[in-house]
C-alpha positions as CSV (number, residue, x, y, z in Angstrom):
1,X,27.3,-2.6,-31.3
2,X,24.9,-2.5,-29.0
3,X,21.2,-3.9,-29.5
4,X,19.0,-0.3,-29.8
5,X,16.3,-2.4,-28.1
6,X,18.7,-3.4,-25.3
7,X,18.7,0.5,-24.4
8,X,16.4,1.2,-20.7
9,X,16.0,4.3,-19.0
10,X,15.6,4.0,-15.3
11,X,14.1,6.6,-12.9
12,X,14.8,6.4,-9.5
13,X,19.1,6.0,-7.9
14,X,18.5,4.7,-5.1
15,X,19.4,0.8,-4.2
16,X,16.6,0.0,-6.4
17,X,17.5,1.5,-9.4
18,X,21.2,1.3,-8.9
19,X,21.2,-2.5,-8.7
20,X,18.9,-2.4,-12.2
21,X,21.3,-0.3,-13.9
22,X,24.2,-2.2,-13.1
23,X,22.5,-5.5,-13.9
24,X,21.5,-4.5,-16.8
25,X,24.9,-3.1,-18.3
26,X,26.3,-6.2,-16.7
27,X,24.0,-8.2,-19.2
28,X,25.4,-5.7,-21.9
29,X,22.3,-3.2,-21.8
30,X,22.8,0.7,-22.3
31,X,20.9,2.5,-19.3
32,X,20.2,6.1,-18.7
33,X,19.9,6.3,-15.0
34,X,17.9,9.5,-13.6
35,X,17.3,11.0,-10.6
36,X,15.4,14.8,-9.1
37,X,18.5,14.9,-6.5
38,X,21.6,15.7,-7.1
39,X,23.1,12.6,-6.8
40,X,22.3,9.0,-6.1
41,X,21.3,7.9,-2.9
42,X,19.9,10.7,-1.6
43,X,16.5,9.4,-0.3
44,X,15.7,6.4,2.0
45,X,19.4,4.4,0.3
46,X,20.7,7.2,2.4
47,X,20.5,5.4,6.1
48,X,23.6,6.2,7.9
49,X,24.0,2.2,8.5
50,X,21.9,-0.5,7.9
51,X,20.9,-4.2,9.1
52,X,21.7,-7.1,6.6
53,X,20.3,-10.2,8.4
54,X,17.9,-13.0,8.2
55,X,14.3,-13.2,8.3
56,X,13.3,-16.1,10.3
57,X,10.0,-17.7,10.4
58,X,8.6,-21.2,11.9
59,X,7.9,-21.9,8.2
60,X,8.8,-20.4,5.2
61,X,7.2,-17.4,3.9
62,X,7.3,-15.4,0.6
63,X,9.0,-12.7,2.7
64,X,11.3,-14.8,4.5
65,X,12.5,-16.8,1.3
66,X,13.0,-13.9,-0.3
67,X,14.8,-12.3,2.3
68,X,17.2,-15.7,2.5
69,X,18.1,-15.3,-1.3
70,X,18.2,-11.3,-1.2
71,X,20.6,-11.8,1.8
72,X,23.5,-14.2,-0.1
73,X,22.8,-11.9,-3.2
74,X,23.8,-8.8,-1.1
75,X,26.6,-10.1,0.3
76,X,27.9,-11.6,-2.5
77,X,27.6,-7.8,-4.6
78,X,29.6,-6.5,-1.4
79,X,32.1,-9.0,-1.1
80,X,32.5,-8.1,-4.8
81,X,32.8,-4.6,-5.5
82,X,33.1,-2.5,-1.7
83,X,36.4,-3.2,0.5
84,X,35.6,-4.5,4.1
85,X,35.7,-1.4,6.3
86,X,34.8,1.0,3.4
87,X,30.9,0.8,3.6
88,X,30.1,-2.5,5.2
89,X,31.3,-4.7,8.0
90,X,30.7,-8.3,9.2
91,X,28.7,-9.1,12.4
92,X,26.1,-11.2,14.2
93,X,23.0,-9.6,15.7
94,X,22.1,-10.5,18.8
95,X,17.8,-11.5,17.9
96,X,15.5,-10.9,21.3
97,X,11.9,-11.3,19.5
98,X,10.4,-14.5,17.7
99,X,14.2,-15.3,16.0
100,X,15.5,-15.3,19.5
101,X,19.3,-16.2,18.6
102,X,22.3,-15.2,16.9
103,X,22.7,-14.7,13.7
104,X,25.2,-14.0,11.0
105,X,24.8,-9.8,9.7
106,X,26.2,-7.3,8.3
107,X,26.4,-3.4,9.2
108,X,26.0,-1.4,5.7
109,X,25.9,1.7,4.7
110,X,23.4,1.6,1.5
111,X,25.2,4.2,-0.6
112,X,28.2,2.8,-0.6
113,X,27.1,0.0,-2.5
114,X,24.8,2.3,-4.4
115,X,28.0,4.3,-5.5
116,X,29.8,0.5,-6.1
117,X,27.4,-0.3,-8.6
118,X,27.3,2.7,-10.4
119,X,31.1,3.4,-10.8
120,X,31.8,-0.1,-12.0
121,X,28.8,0.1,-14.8
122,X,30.3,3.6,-15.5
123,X,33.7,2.3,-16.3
124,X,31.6,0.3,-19.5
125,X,30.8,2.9,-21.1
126,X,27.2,1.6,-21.4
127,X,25.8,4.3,-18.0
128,X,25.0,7.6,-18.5
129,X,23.5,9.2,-15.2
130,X,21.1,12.8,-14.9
131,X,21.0,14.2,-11.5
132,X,18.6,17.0,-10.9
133,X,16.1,15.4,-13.8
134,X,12.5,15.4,-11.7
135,X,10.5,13.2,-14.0
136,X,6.9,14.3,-13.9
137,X,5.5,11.5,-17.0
138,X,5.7,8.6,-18.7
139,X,4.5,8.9,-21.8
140,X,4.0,7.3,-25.3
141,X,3.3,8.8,-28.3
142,X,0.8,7.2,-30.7
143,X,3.0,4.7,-32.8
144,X,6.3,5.5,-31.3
145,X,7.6,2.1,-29.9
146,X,9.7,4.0,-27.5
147,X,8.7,5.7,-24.1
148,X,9.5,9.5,-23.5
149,X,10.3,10.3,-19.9
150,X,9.6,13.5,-19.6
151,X,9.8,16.7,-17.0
152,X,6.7,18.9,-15.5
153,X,6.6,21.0,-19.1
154,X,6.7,18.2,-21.5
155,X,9.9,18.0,-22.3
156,X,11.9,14.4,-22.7
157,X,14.6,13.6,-20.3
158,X,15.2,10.3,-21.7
159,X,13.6,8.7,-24.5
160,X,14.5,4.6,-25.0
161,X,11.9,1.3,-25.8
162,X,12.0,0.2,-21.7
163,X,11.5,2.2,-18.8
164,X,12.0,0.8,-15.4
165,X,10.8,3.1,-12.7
166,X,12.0,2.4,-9.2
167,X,11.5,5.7,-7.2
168,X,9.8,4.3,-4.2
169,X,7.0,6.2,-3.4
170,X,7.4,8.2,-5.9
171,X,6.7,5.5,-8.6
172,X,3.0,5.7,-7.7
173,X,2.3,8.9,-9.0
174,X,4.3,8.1,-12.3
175,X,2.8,5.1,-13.0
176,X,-0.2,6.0,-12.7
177,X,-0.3,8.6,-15.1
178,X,1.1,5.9,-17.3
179,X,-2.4,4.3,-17.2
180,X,-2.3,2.4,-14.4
181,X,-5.4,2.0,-12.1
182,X,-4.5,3.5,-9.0
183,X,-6.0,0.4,-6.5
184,X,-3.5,-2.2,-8.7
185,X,-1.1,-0.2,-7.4
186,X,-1.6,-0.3,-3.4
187,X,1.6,1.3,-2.3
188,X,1.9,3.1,0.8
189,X,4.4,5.6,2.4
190,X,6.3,4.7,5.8
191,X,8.6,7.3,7.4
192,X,11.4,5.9,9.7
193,X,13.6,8.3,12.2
194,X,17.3,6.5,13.1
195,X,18.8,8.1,16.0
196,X,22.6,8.4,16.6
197,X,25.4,9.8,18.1
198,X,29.3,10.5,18.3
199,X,31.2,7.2,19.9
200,X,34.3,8.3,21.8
201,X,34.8,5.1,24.0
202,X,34.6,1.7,24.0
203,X,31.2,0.4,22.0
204,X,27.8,0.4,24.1
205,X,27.8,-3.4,23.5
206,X,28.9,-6.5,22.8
207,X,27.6,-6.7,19.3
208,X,23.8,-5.6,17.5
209,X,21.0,-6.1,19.0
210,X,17.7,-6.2,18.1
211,X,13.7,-6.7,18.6
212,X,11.8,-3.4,18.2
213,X,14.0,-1.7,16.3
214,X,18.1,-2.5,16.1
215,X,20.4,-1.1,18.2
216,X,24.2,-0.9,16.7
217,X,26.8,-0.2,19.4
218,X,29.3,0.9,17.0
219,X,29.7,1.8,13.2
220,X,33.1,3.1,11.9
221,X,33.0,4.4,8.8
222,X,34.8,7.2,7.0
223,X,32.0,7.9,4.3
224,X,29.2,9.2,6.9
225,X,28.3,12.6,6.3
226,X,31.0,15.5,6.8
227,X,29.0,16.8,9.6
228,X,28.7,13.5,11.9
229,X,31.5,11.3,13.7
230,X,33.4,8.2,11.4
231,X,32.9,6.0,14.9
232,X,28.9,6.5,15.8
233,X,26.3,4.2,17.8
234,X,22.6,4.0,16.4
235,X,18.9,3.1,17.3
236,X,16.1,2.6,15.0
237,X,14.6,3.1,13.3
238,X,10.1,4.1,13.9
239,X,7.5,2.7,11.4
240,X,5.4,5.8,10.7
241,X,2.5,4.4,8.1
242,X,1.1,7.1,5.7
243,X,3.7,9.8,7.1
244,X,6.0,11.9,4.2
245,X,8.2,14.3,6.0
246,X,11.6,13.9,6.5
247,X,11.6,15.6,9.7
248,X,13.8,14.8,12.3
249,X,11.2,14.9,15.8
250,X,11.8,14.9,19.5
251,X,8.8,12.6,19.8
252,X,10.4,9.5,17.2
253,X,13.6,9.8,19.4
254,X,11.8,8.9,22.3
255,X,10.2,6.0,20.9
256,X,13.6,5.2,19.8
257,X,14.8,5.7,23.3
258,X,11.9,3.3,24.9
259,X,12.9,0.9,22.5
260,X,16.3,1.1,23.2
261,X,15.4,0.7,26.7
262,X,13.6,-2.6,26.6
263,X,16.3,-3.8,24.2
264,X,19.8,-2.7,26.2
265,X,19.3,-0.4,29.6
266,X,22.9,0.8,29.2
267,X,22.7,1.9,25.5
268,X,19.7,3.6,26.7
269,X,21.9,5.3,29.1
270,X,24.0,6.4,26.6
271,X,21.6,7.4,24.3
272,X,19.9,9.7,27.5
273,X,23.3,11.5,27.9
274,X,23.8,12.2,24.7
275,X,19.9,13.9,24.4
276,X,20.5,16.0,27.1
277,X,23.5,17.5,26.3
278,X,22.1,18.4,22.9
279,X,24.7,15.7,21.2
280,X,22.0,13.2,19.8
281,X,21.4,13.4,16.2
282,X,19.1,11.8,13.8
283,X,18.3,10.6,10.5
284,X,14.5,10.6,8.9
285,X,13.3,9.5,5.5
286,X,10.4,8.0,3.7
287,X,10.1,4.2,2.2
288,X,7.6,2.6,0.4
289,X,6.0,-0.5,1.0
290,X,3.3,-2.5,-0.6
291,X,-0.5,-3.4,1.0
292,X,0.9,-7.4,1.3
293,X,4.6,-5.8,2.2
294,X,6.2,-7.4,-1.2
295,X,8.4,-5.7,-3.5
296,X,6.6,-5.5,-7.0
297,X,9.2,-6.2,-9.2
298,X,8.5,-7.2,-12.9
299,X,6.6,-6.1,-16.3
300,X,3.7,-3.6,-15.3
301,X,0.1,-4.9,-16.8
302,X,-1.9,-3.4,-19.3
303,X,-5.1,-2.3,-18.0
304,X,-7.3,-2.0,-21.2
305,X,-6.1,-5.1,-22.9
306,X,-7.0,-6.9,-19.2
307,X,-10.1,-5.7,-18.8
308,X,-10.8,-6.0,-22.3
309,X,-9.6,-9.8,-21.8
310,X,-12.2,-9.7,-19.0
311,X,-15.0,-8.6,-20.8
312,X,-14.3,-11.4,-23.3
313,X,-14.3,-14.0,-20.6
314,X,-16.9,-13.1,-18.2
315,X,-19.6,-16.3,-19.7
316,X,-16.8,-18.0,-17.6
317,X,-15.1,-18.1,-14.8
318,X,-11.7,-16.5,-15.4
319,X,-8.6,-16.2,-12.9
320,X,-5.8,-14.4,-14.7
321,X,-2.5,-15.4,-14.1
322,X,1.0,-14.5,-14.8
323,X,0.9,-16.6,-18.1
324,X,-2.4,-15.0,-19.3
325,X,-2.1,-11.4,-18.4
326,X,-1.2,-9.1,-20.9
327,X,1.6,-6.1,-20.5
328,X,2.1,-2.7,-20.9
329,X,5.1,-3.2,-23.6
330,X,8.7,-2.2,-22.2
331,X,6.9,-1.1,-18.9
332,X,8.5,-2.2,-15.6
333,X,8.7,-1.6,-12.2
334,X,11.3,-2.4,-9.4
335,X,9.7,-1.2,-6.0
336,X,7.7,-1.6,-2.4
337,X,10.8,-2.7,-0.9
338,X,10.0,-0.9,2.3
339,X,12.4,-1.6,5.2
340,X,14.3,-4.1,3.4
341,X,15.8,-2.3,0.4
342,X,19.3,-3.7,1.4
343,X,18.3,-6.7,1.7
344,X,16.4,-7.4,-1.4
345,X,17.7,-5.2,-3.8
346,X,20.2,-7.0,-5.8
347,X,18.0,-10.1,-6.2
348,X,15.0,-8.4,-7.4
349,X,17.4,-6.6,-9.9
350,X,18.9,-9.4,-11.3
351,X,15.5,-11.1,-11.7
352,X,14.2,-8.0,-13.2
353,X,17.5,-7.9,-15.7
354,X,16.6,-11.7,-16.8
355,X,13.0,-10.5,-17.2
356,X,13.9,-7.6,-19.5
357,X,16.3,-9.0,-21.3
358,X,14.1,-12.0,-22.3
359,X,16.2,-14.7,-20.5
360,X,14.6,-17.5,-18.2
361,X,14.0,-16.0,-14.5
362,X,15.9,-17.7,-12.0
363,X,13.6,-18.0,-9.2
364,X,11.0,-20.6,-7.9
365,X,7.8,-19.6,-10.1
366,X,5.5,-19.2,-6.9
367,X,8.0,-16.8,-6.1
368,X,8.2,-14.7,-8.7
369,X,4.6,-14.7,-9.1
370,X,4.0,-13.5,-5.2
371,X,6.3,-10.6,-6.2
372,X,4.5,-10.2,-9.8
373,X,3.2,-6.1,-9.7
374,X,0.0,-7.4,-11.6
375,X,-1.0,-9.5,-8.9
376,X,-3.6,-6.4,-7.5
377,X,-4.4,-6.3,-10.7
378,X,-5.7,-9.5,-10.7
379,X,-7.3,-9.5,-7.5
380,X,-9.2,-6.7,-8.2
381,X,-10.0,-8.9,-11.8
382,X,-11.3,-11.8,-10.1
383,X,-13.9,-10.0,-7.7
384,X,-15.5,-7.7,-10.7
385,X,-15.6,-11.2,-13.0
């Protein structure tokens, strides 16, 4: 029988919260897995096809390292559980910017994996999914040890000891209203516009390439949406900071298109034709991303006992730290992942997984701690102490 503690709700099915629920069920955990669209994948872990690659710097960042890991962890969840051809291919990309070089990829396409993940911690019995459930609150009564996630009137969705939320954007306003201080939680939308089109020849290139944006030459794949081509080329995508529609714009195809053209004249050819016979189509959403551009992935801290911890403290010069900072209990968050959801979802998630279910986390602790979603917390600490 399973554990009644080892029971998490998780709000958000995107890659996020699809790599936590299936982690979690992996580890034996029962997961109710909720989402306001009608099925999973429906927001930004909707990209038509994505760029699973690298992230080189002269010396090693947080960002890069965790890009190196996140990038074997992907790979190895695709290699694992969707067929070659079926949602994800092997390439190299072709790198013109500071990575100059070529470098072993893969072309994705997000949902593929998000619907991997979910069908395979189905088939344990231990996944239950809600689609249309908009989750307005988090909320815990006095003396309940267990969290109510609950709709716009009140009413529970889901009720279990853990919540993970991992709704991008959308995780702001939740947690938030779960008590925590809006500037520990610096999170930020950024719209991005992919434009594509039908591929009837040979591809546009030799292989990816990419700089300002990445320019695929060809994408076969038989799970696109009814409406578009299996066989497509695509450019993008834009970086719009603080933008929230999901419009589709003339103007974020031309920036594509000047992109494209510093990148590969003759895809830009192609992608010129294709605009002005009214063939070009297009793909917009909205990611989230962090004020330091790192996922915050862990337990969420508590902001009265902190500052009350503060308070106690401030005769002397206190830094809090990982060790020393107290939690909101069964709290966490897996987000920020901005443009490299693909990348670094399945590493976060597993990390996350050892971190709820009270095992040791297997990553460097500098690491973890850069990725830590109380780190604003105690930057923002250390300047009032």
């Amino acid at each position: 029988m399973t554990d009644p503690q080892r029971h998490a709700t998780v709000v958000g099915a995107g890659l996020a919260g699809a790599a936590l629920a299936h982690a979690l069920v992996v580890r034996g955990w029962r997961v109710d897995l909720l989402d306001a669209a009608d099925g999973p994948a429906r927001g930004a872990s909707a990209l038509p096809v994505g760029m699973l690659s690298p992230h080189v710097t002269r010396a090693p960042t947080p960002l890069s390292r965790l890009t190196a890991l996140g990038v074997a962890a992907t790979r190895a969840e695709l290699e694992s559980w969707v067929p070659t051809g079926a949602g994800w291919q092997p390439c190299q990309v072709h790198n013109h910017g500071h990575d100059r070089g070529v470098w072993p990829a893969a072309l994705v396409r997000p949902g593929a994996l998000v619907q991997a993940w979910l069908t395979a911690a189905q088939a344990t019995g231990r996944l239950t999914t809600r689609w249309n459930a908009p989750v307005a609150r988090l909320a815990r009564p006095d003396g309940s040890p267990a969290w109510q996630v609950q709709d716009a009137t009140g009413r529970p969705w889901a009720t279990s000891p853990v919540v993970a939320v991992t709704g991008a954007i959308g995780s702001l306003s939740l947690l938030t209203g779960a008590g925590i201080t809006a500037d520990w939680l610096p999170l930020r939308p950024v719209q991005g516009q992919m434009s594509l089109g039908a591929l009837a020849g040979p591809p546009l290139a030799e292989g990816p390439q990419r700089d300002n944006g990445v320019f695929v030459p060809e994408y076969r794949d038989a799970g696109l949406p009814p409406a578009w081509p299996e066989r497509i080329w695509s450019m993008g995508s834009t970086y719009e900071r603080g933008t929230t529609h999901t419009d589709v714009r003339a103007e974020a195809h031309r920036r594509n298109l000047d992109s494209l053209r510093a990148l590969h004249p003759a895809g830009a050819e192609a992608f010129e034709r294709s605009m002005a016979m009214g063939q070009l189509l297009g793909w917009a959403q909205v990611r989230c991303a962090s004020l330091d551009r790192l996922p915050l992935c862990g337990a969420l801290p508590d902001p009265a006992a902190l500052q009350a911890e503060r308070a106690r403290a401030e005769r002397r010069r206190w830094r809090p730290g990982a060790a020393d900072t107290p939690r909101l209990p069964g709290l966490f968050t897996l987000c920020a992942l901005g443009s490299r959801g693909l990348t670094l979802s399945a590493w976060c998630a597993q990390r996350l997984a050892e971190q709820m279910d009270g095992a040791a986390v297997q990553a460097d602790a500098d690491l973890w701690t850069a990725i830590d979603p109380a780190r604003f917390a105690w930057r923002q600490t250390r300047r009032a102490a």
